[in-house]
Backbone bond lengths (Angstrom), bond angles and torsions (degrees), N, CA, C in turn:
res aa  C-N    CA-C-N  psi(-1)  N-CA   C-N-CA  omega(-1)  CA-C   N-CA-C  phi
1 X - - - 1.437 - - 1.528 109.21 -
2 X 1.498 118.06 135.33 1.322 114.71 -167.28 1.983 92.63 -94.34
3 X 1.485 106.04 148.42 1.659 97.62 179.82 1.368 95.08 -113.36
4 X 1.195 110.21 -30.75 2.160 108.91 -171.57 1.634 99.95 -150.77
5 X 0.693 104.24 145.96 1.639 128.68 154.79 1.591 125.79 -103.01
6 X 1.547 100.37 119.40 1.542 98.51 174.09 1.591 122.87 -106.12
7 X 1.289 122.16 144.01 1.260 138.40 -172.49 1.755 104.25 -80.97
8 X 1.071 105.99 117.07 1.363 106.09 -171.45 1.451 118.32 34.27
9 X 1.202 113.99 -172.87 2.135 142.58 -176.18 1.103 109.78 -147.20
10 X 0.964 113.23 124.07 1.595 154.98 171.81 1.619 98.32 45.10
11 X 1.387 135.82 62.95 1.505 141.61 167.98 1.211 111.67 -58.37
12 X 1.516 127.51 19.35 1.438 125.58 158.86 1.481 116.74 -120.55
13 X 1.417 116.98 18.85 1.192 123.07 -158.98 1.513 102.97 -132.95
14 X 1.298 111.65 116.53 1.840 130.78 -171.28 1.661 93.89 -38.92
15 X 1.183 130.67 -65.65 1.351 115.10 -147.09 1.706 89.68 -88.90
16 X 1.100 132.81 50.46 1.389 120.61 164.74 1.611 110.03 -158.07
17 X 1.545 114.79 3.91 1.476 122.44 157.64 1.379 94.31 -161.80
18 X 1.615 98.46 157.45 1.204 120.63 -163.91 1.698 104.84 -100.49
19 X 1.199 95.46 100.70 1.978 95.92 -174.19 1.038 104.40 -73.33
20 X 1.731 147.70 -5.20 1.517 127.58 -176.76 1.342 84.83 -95.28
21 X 1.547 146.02 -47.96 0.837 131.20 -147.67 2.293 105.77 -75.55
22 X 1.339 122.67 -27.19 1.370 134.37 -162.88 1.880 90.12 -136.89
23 X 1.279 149.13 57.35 1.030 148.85 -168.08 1.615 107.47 -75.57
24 X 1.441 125.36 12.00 1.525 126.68 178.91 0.948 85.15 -152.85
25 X 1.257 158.56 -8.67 1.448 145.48 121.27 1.679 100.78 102.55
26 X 1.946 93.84 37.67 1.443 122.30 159.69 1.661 118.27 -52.18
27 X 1.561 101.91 -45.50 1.664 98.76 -172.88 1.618 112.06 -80.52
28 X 1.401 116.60 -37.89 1.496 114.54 159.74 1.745 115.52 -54.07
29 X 0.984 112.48 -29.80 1.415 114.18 161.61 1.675 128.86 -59.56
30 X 0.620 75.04 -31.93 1.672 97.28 -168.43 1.717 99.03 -87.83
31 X 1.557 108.79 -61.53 1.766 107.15 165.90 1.361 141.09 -45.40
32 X 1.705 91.92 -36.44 1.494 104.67 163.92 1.540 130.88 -67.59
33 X 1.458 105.35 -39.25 1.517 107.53 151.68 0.974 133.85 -43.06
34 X 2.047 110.85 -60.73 1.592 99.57 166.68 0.857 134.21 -61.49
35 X 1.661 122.74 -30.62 1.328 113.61 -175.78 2.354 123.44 -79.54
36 X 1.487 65.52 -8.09 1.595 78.17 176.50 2.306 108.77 -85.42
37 X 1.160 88.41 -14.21 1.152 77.43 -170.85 1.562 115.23 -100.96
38 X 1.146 104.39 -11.81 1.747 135.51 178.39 1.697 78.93 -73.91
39 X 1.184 110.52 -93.85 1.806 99.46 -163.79 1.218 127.20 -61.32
40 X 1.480 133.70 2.11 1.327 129.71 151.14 1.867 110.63 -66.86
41 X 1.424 112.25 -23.41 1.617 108.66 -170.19 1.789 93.07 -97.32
42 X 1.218 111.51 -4.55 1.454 98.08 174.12 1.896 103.29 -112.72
43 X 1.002 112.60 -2.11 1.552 108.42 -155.73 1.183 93.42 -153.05
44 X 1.804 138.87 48.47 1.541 114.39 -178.91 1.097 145.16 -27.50
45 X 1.276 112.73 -51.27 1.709 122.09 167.83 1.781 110.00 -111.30
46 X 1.026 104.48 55.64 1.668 107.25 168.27 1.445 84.90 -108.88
47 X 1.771 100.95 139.56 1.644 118.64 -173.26 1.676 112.43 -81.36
48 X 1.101 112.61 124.84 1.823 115.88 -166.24 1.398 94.28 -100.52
49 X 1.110 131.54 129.11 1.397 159.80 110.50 1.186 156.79 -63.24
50 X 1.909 114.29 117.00 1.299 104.89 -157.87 1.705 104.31 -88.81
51 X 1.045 117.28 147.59 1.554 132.12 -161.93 1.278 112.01 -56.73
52 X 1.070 119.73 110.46 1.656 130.87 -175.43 1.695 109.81 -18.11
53 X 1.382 131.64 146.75 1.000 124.87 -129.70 1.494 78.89 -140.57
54 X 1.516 130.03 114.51 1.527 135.44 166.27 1.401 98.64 -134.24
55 X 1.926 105.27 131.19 1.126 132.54 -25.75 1.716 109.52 -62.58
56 X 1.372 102.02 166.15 2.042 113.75 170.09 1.821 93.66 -64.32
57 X 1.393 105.89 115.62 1.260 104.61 -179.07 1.692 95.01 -148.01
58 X 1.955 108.63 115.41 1.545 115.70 165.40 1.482 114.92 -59.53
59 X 1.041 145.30 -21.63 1.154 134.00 163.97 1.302 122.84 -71.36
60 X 1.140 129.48 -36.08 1.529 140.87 159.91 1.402 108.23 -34.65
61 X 1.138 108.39 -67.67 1.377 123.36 -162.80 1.631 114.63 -81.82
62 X 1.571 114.55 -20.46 1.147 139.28 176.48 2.290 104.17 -85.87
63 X 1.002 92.87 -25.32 1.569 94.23 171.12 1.527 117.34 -85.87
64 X 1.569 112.08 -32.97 1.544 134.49 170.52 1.828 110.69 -57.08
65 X 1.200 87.97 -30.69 1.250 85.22 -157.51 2.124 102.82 -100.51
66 X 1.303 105.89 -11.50 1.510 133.57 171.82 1.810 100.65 -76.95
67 X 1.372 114.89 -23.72 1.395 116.34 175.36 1.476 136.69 -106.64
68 X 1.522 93.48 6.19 1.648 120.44 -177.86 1.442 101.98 81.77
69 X 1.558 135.69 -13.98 1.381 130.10 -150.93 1.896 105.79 -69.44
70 X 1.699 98.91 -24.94 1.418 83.49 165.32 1.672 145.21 -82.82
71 X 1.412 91.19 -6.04 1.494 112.16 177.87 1.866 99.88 -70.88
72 X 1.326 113.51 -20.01 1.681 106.47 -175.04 1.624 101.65 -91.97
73 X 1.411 139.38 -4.08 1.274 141.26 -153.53 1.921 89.26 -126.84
74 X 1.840 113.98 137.52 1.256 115.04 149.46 1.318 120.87 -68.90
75 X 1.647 126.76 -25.64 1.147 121.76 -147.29 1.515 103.96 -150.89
76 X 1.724 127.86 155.69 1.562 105.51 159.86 1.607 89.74 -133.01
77 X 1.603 114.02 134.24 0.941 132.94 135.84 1.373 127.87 -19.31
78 X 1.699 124.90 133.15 1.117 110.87 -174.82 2.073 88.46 -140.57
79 X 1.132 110.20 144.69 1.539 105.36 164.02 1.894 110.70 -117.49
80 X 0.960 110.94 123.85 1.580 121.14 -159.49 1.494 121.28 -61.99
């Protein structure tokens, strides 16, 4: 049984997105929406999660949240 789905891993972390290519990390913004909004119309209450977050960084999450992308996520992932 699936309980949540997460939206990508670690989208603040060089070897797992490409910051020259999304450098405000507009298009992960933008993905997280769709993909958050695709599994609410397939999965209403399946819990959405934004992809564990290496390093814990307020600006990260403070830019996510400047793009609406956290309003599409219940939860954000964090790796310690």
């Amino acid at each position: 049984m699936v309980e949540a789905v997460m939206l990508w891993n670690e989208p603040n972390n060089r070897s797992h997105w490409d910051f020259d290519l999304d450098p405000g990390w507009t298009i992960f913004g933008r993905m997280v929406q769709s993909a958050a909004a695709a599994v609410a119309v397939e999965r209403p209450g399946l819990t959405r999660v934004m992809g564990g977050i290496s390093p814990i960084d307020p600006a990260f999450i403070t830019a996510l949240d400047a793009l609406g992308a956290l309003d599409a996520v219940d939860v954000v992932a964090i790796h310690g």
